[in-house]
ZADO-332988 format. One record per residue: x, y, z of N, C-alpha, C, CB in turn. Coordinates in Angstrom, 3 decimals. Each point is the difference from the previous one (the first is absolute). Glycine has a CB too. Example, Ala and Ser with C-alpha at 12.3 -4.5 7.8 and 13.67 -1.06 7.14 Angstrom:
// ZADO-332988
+----------+----------+----------+----------+----------+----------+----------+----------+----------+----------+----------+----------+
:      n_x :      n_y :      n_z :     ca_x :     ca_y :     ca_z :      c_x :      c_y :      c_z :     cb_x :     cb_y :     cb_z :
+----------+----------+----------+----------+----------+----------+----------+----------+----------+----------+----------+----------+
:   13.190 :   -5.690 :    7.800 :   -0.890 :    1.190 :    0.000 :    0.900 :    1.200 :    0.000 :   -1.892 :   -1.173 :    1.246 :
:    1.542 :    2.223 :   -1.966 :    0.820 :    1.190 :    0.060 :   -0.770 :    1.090 :    0.730 :    1.184 :   -0.628 :   -2.145 :
+----------+----------+----------+----------+----------+----------+----------+----------+----------+----------+----------+----------+
// end
This chain:
// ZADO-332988
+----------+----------+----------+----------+----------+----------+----------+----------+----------+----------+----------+----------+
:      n_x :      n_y :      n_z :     ca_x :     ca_y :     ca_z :      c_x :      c_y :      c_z :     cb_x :     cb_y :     cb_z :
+----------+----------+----------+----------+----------+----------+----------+----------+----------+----------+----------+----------+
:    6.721 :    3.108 :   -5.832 :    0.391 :    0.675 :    1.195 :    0.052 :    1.500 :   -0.189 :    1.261 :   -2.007 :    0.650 :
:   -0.604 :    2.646 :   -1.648 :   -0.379 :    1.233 :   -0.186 :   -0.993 :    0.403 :   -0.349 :    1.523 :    0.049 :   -0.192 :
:   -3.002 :   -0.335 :   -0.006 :   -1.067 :    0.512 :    0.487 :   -0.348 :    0.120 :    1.045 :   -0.347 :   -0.444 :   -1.362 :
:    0.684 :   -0.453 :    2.163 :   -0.034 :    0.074 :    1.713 :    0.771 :    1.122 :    0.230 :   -0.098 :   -2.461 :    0.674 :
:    1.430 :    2.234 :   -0.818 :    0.642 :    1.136 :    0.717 :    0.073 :    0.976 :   -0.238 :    0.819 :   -0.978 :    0.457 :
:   -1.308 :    1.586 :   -1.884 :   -0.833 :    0.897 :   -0.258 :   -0.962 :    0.970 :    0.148 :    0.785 :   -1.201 :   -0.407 :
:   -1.876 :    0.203 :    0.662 :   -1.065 :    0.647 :    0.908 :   -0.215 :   -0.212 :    0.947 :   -0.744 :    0.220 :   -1.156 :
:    1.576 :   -0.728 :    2.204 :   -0.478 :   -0.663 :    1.266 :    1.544 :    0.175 :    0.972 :   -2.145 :   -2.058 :   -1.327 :
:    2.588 :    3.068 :    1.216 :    1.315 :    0.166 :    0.584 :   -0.336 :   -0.518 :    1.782 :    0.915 :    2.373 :   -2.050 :
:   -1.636 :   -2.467 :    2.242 :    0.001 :   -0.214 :    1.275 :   -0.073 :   -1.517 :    0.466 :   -0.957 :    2.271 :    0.016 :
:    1.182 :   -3.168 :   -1.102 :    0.055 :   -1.528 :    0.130 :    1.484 :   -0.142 :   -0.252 :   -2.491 :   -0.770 :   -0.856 :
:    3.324 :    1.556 :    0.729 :    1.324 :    0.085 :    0.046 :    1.048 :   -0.929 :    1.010 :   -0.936 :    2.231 :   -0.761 :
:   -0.103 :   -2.203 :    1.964 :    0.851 :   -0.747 :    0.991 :   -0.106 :   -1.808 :   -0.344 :   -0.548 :    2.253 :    2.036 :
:   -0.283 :   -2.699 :   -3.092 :   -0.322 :   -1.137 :   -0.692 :    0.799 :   -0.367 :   -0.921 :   -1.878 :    0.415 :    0.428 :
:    3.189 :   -1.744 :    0.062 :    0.750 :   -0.025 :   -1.475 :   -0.706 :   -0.710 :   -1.092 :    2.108 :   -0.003 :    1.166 :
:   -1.131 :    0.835 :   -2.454 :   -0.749 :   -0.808 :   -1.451 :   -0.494 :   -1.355 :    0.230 :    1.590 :    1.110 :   -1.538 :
:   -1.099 :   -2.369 :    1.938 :   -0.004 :   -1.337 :    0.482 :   -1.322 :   -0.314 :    0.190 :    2.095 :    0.095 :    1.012 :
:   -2.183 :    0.912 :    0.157 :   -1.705 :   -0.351 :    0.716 :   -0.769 :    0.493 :   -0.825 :    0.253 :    0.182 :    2.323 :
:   -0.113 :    0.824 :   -2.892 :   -1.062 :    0.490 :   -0.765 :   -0.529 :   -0.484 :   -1.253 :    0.786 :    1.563 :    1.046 :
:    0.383 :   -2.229 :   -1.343 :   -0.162 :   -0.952 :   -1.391 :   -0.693 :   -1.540 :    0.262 :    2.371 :    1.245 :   -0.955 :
:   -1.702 :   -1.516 :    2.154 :   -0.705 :   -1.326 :    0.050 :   -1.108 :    0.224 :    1.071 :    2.142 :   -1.507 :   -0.673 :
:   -3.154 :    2.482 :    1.091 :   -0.918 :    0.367 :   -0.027 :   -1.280 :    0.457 :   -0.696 :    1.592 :   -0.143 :    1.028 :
:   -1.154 :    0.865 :   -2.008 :   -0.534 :    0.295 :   -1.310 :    0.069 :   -1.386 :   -0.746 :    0.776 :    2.587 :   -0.014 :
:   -0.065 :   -3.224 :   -0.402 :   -0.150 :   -1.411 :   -0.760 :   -0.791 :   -1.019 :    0.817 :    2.256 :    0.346 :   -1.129 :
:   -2.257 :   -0.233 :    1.847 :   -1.396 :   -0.960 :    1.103 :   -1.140 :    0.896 :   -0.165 :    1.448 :   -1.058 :    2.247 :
:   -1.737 :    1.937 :   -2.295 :   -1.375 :    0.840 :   -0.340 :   -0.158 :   -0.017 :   -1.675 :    0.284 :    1.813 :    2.296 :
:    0.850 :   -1.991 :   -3.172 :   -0.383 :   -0.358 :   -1.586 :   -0.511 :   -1.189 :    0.152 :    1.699 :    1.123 :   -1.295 :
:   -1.670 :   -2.216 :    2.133 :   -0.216 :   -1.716 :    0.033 :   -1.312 :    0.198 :    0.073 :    1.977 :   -1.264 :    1.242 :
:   -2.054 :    2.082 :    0.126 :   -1.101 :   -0.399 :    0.207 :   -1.646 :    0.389 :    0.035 :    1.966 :   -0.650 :    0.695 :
:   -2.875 :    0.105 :   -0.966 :   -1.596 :    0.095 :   -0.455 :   -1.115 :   -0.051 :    1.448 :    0.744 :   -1.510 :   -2.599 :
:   -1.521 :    2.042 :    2.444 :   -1.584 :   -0.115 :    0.781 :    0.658 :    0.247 :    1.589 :   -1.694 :   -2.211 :   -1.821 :
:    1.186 :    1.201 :    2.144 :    0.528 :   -0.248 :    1.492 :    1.345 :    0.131 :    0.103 :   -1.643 :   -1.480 :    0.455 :
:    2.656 :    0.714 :   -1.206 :    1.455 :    0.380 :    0.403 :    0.539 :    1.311 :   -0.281 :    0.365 :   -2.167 :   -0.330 :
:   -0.766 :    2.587 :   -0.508 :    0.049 :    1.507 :    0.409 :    0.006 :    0.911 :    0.920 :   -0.573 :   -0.522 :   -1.205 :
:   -0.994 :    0.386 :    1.903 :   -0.197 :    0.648 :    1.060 :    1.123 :   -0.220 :    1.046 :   -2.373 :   -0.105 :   -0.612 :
:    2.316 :   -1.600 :    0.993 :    1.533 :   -0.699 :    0.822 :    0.971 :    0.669 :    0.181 :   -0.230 :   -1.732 :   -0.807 :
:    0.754 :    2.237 :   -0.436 :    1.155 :    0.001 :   -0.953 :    0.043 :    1.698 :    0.782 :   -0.354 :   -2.065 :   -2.888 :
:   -0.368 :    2.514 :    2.512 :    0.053 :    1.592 :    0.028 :   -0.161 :    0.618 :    1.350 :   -0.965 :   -0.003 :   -2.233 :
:    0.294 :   -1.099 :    3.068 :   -0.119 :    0.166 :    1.541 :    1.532 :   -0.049 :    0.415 :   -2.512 :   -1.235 :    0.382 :
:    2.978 :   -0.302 :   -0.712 :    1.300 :   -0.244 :    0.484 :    1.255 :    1.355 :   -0.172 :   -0.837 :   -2.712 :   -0.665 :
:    0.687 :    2.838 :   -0.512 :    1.068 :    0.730 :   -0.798 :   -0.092 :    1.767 :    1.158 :   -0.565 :   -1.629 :   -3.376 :
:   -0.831 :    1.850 :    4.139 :   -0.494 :    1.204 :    0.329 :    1.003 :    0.033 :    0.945 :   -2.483 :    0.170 :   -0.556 :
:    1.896 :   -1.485 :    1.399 :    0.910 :   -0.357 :    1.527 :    1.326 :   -0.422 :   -0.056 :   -1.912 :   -0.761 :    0.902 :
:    2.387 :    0.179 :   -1.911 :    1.317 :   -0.658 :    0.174 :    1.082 :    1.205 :    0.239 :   -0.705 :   -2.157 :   -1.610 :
:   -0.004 :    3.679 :    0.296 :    0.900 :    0.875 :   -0.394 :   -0.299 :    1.246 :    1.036 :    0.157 :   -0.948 :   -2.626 :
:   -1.416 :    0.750 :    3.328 :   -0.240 :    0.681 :    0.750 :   -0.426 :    1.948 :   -0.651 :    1.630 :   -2.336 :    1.530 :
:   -2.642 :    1.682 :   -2.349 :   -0.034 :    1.120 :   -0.898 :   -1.675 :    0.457 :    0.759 :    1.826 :   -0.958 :   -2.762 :
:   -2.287 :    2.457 :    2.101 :   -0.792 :    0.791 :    0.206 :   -1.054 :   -0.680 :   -1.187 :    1.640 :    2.172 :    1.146 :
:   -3.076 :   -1.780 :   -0.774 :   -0.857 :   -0.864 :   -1.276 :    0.711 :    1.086 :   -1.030 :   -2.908 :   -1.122 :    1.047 :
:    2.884 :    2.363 :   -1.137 :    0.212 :    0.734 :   -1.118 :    1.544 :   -0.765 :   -0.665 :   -1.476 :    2.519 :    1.144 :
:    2.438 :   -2.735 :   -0.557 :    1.171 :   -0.697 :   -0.449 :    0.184 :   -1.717 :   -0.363 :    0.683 :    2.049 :    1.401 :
:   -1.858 :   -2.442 :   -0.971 :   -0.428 :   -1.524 :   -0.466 :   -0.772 :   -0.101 :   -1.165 :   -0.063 :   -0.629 :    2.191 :
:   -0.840 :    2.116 :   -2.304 :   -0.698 :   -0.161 :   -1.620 :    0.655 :    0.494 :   -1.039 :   -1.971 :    0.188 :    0.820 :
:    3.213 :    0.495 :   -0.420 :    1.218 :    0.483 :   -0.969 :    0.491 :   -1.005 :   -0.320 :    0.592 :    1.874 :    0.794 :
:    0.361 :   -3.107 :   -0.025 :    0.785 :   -1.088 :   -0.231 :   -1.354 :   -0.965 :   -1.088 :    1.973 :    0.190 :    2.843 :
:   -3.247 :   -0.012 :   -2.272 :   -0.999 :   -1.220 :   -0.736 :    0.294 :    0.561 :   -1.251 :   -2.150 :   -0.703 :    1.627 :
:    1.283 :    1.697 :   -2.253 :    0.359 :    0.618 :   -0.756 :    0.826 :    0.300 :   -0.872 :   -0.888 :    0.070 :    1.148 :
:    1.795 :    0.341 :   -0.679 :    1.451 :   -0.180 :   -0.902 :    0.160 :   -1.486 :   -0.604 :    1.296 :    1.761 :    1.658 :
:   -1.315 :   -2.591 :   -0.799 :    0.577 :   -1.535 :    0.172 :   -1.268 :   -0.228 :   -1.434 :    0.976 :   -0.876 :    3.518 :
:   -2.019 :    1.090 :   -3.616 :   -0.752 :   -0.354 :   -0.949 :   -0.188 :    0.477 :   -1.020 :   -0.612 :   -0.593 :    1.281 :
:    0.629 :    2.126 :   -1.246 :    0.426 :    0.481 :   -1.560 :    1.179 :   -0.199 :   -0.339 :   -1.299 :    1.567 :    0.015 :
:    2.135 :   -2.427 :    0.678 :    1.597 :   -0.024 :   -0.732 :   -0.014 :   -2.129 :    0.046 :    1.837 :    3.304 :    1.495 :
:   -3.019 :   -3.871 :   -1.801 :   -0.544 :   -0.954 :    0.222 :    0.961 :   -0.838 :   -1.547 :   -2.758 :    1.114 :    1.710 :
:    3.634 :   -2.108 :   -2.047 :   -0.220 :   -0.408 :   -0.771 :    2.119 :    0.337 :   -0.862 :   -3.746 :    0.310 :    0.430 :
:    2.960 :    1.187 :   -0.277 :    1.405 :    0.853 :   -0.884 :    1.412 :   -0.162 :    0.468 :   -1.526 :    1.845 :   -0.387 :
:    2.104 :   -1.690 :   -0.809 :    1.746 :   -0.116 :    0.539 :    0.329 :    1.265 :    0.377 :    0.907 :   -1.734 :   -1.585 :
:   -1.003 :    1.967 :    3.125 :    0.577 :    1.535 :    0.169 :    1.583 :    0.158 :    0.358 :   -2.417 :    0.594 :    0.908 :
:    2.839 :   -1.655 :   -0.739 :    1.303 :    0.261 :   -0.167 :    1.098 :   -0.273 :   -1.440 :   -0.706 :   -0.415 :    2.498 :
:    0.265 :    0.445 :   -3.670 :    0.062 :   -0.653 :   -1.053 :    0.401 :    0.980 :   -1.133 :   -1.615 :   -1.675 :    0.958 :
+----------+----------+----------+----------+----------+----------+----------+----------+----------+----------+----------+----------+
// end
């Protein structure tokens, strides 16, 4: 989350919650569910493409790691 809120101060109005279990559905998921995944996540959060390829992004280089740990 603090890479998000970091560089993306303007997803601020997004609590940690959503953003985590948003980002962990885009670590799941591959090929097609991805795209799904990343559509949904665009509309659900009601984000800008530039602020949907930040959350993809983030959510995937932080793919795996214990960032709260």
């Amino acid at each position: 989350m603090e890479t998000i809120r970091k560089h993306y101060p303007d997803l601020d109005h997004i609590s940690d919650d959503v953003l985590v279990t948003h980002g962990n559905a885009l670590c799941l998921a591959r090929g097609q569910a991805l795209v799904d995944q990343a559509k949904k996540t665009k509309q659900e959060l009601e984000l800008s493409g530039k602020q949907a390829s930040a959350v993809l992004g983030t959510a995937h280089g932080l793919c795996g790691r214990n960032v709260f740990g």
